[in-house]
N, C-alpha and C positions, 0 to 999 in steps of 0.2 A: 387766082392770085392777083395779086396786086403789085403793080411797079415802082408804089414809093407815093401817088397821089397824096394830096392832102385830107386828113378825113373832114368830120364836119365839125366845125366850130363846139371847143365844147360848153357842157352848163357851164354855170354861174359859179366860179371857183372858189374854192376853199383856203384866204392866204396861206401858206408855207405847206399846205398838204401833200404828202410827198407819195406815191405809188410805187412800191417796188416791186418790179416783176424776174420774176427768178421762172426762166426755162428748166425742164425737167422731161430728159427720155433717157429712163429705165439707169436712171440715177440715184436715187433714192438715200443712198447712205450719204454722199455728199450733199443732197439736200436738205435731208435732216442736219447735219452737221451746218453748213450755210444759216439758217432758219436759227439755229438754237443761238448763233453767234449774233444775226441781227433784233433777235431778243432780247440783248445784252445794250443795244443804241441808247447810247446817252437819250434825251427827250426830244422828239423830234415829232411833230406832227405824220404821221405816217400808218398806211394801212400794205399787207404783204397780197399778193397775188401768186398764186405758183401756176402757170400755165403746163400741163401734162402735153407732151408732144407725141401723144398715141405711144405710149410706153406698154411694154409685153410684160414687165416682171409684175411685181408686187406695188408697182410704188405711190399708187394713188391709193391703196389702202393703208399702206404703211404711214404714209405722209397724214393722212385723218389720223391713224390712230397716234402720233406720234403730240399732233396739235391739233385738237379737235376741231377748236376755233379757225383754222387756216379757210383761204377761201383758195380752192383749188377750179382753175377752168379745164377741161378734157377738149383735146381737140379732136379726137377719134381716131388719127393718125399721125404720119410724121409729118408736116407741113415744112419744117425747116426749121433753120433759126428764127431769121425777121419777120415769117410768118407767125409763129408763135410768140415773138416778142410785141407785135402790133396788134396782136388777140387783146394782150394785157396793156397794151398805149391807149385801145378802143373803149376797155375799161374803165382804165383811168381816167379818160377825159371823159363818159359818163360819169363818175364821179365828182367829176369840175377838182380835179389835181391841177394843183399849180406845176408839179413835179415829177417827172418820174426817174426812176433810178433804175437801170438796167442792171442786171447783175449776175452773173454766171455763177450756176448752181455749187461749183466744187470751188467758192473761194469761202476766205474768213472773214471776217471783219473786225476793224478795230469799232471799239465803243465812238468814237468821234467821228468814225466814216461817213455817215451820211451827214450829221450836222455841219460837219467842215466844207462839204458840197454845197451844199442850201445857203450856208452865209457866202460862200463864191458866187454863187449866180443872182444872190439877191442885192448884192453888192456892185455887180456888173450888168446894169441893165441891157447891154449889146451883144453877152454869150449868150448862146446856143445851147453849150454844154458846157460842164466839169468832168472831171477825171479825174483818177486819185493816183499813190504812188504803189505800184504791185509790185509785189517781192514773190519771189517764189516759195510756195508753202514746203517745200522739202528743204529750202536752204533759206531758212526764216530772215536771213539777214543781206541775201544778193536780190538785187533790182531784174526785174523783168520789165518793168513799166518805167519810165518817169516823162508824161508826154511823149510826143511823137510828131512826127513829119510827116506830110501826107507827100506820097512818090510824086518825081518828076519825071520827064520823060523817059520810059522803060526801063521803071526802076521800080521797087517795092516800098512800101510807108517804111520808117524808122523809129524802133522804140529806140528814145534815148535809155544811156543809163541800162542796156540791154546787158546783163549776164556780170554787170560792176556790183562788188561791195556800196553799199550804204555808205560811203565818206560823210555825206552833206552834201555833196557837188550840188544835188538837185535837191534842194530846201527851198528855193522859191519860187513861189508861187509866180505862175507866165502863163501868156497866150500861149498856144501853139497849132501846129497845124492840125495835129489826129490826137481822136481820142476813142480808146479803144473800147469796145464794147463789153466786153470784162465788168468795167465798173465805168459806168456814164448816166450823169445826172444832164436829162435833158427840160426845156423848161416845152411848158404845153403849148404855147404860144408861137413860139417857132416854129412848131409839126404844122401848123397852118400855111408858110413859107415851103418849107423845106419839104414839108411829105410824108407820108410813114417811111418805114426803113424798108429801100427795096428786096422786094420778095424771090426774085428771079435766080438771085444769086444761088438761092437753098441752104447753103455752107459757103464761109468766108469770105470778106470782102466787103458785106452787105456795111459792116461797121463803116468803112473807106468811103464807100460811097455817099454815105450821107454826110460824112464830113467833110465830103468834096462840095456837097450840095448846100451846105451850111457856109460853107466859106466863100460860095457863088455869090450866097445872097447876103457877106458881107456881116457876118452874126461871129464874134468871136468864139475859140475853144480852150476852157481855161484849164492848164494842169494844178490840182489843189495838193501840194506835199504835205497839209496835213491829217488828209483823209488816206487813210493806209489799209492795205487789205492782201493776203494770201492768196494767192492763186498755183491749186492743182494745177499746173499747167498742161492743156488736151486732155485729160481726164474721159473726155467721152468719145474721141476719135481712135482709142490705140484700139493694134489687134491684138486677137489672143493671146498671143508671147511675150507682147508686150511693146511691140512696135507697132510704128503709125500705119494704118490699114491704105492700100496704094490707093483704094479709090478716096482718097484724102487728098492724095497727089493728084487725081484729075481735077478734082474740085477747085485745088488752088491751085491751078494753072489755067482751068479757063477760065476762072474768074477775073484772074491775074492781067489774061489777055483780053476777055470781055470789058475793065475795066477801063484799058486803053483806049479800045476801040469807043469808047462811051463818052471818057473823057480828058484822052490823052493822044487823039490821035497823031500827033505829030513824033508823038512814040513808038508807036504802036508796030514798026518795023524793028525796031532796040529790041521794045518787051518780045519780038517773036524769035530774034536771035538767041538773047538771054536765054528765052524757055528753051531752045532747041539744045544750048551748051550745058541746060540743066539736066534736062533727058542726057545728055552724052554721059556728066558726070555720074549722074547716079548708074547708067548702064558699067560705066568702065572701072570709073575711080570707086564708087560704095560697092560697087557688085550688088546693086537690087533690081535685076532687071523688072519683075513685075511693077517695081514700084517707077521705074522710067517708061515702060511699055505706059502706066496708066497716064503717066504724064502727056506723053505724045498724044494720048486722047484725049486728053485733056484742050489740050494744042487746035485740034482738029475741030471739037464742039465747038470750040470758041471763033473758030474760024467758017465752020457752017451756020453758026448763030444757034446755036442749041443753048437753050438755058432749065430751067428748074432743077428737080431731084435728076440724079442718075440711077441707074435700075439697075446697072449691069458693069 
């Protein structure tokens, strides 16, 4: 794996060419659905990539049979998110993409999603990224997304606009500090600066850190309101019942902490209080001890310096 380096300069670029890479383990039906909806993009120079992230069901057959034309990469296992997402950045800038659009398998898109990205960054020679305004796909009309804030000292990023009605509050277009990996248009030139997205994380966070690393180097992050997109939200993390699986909760807690430790350290005693009042709450107040048991190990990885996949 890989900690975020930069890879190597790519070809000779293709103006506004845009690479959209869409992760996929053993999601299949949200990414058929995903795929059919950016087949629908208004005209946008653009080619799709689905990267498989060692998926067990069906869904690299399904996905051929579904769009024959697709260009699907197989990583043979699970590598992660940012692993599997820099498979298709590696791609893309073999291709010489001016662009790529990151894009989580279980959202929709509107037909203007991506082109409303592309004239943001081509119009902003100093961003890094674009992001668009996510709404929850169950409740087609409340905000999940509208920009965000990247955490300060032992504190977590902030979607604005988190769980509000659509009023307009957030109709315009601003820097800001995070953009979340959901829907992020990066340009290829940057990754030269900033790195691939690191890998270490496995799950969550990996987005945070590169917009921590893009904002080091002084590259803005712009939220675009009129590129709009649904998002299943978690989709691929619940457990069988239909709740969030605890080893979810190690994940994002030692990342949480690992991230401090990275790049907050003057935090980084907050973030370890925080997480311990969190473990409390979920043991006392939610009654989910597995899922605060996981967290506390979560606590502990982050604190022995453990990173990649967890096993156990």
């Amino acid at each position: 794996m890989t900690d975020g380096a930069a890879p190597r300069a790519p070809s000779p670029g293709v103006p506004g060419l845009t690479a959209t890479v869409i992760v996929n383990w053993n999601g299949w039906p949200d990414t058929v659905e995903c795929l059919r909806s950016c087949r629908q993009l208004e005209e946008v120079e653009h080619v799709e990539l689905v990267i498989d992230n060692g998926s067990t069901d069906a869904s690299v057959g399904e996905l051929r049979k579904h769009f024959p034309d697709l260009r699907v990469l197989e990583n043979g296992s699970n590598l992660g998110f940012a692993a599997a997402c820099n498979v298709g950045i590696q791609e893309a800038l073999r291709a010489g993409a001016e662009f790529v659009w990151l894009l989580n398998n279980d959202t929709i898109v509107d037909r203007a999603a991506l082109a409303e990205l592309v004239r943001a960054l081509q119009s902003s020679p100093q961003a890094a990224f674009a992001g668009s305004k996510i709404y929850y796909a169950s409740r087609p009309d409340v905000l999940w997304f509208a920009g965000g804030d990247l955490p300060i000292h032992g504190s977590e990023p902030c979607h604005r606009g988190l769980d509000e009605p659509d009023t307009g509050r957030y109709d315009e277009p601003t820097p800001c500090g995070f953009i979340t990996g959901c829907s992020l248009l990066v340009r290829t030139t940057a990754i030269a600066s900033i790195g691939l997205m690191p890998e270490d994380y496995f799950l969550y966070w990996e987005d945070v850190d590169w917009n921590e690393r893009a904002a080091a180097a002084g590259m803005e992050r712009l939220y675009v309101p009129t590129s709009r997109v649904w998002h299943k939200v978690s989709a691929s993390s619940q457990g069988e019942a239909g709740s969030r699986h605890p080893r979810m909760d190690r994940y994002s807690m030692r990342n949480f902490i690992l991230f401090h430790r990275r790049h907050r350290p003057r935090g980084l005693a907050i973030a370890l209080l925080r997480g311990w009042l969190r473990t409390l709450k979920m043991l006392l107040v939610d009654r989910r001890p597995k899922q605060s048991a996981a967290a506390l190990r979560g606590m502990i990885d982050a604190i022995a310096g453990r990173t990649g996949p967890i096993s156990d």
